[in-house]
C-alpha positions as CSV (number, residue, x, y, z in Angstrom):
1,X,10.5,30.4,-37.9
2,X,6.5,29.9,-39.2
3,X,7.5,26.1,-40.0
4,X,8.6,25.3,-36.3
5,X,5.9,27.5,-34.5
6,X,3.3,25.3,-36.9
7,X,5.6,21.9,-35.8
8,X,5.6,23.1,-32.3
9,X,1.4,23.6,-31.9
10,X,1.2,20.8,-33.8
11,X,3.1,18.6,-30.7
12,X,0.9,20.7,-28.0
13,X,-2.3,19.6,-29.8
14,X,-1.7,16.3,-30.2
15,X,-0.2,15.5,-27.2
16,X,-3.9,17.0,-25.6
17,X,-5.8,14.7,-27.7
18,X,-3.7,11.6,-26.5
19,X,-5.7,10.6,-23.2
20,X,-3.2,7.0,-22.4
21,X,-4.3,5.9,-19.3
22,X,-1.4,4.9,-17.1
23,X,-1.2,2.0,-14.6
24,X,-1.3,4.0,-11.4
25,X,-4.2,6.0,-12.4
26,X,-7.0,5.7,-10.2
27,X,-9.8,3.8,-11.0
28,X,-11.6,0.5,-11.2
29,X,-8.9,-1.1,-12.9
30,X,-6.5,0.4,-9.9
31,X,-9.3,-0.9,-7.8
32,X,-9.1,-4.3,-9.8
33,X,-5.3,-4.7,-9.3
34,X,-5.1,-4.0,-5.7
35,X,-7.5,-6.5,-4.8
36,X,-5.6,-8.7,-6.7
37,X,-2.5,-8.4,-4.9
38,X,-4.2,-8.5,-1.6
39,X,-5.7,-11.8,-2.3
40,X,-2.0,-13.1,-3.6
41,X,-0.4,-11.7,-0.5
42,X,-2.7,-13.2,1.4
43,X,-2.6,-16.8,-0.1
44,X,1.0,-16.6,0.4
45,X,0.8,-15.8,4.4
46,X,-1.3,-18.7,5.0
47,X,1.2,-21.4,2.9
């Protein structure tokens, strides 16, 4: 049982190092991507 306690915390710690930052995460580069599909939308309208 010690083996999958020390496996287990382990998991727990790493996965609270690991900071991925996701697509839909707000942000400049949220920012960034929503003006970018604004202007594409908008290009599109006016053809």
């Amino acid at each position: 049982m010690k083996i999958k306690t020390r496996f287990i915390k382990s998991i727990v710690e790493t996965a609270a190092k690991d900071d991925t930052v996701m697509p839909w995460a707000r942000g400049a580069r949220r920012a960034a991507f929503i003006a970018k599909r604004s202007t594409s939308q908008s290009v599109r309208k006016s053809a």
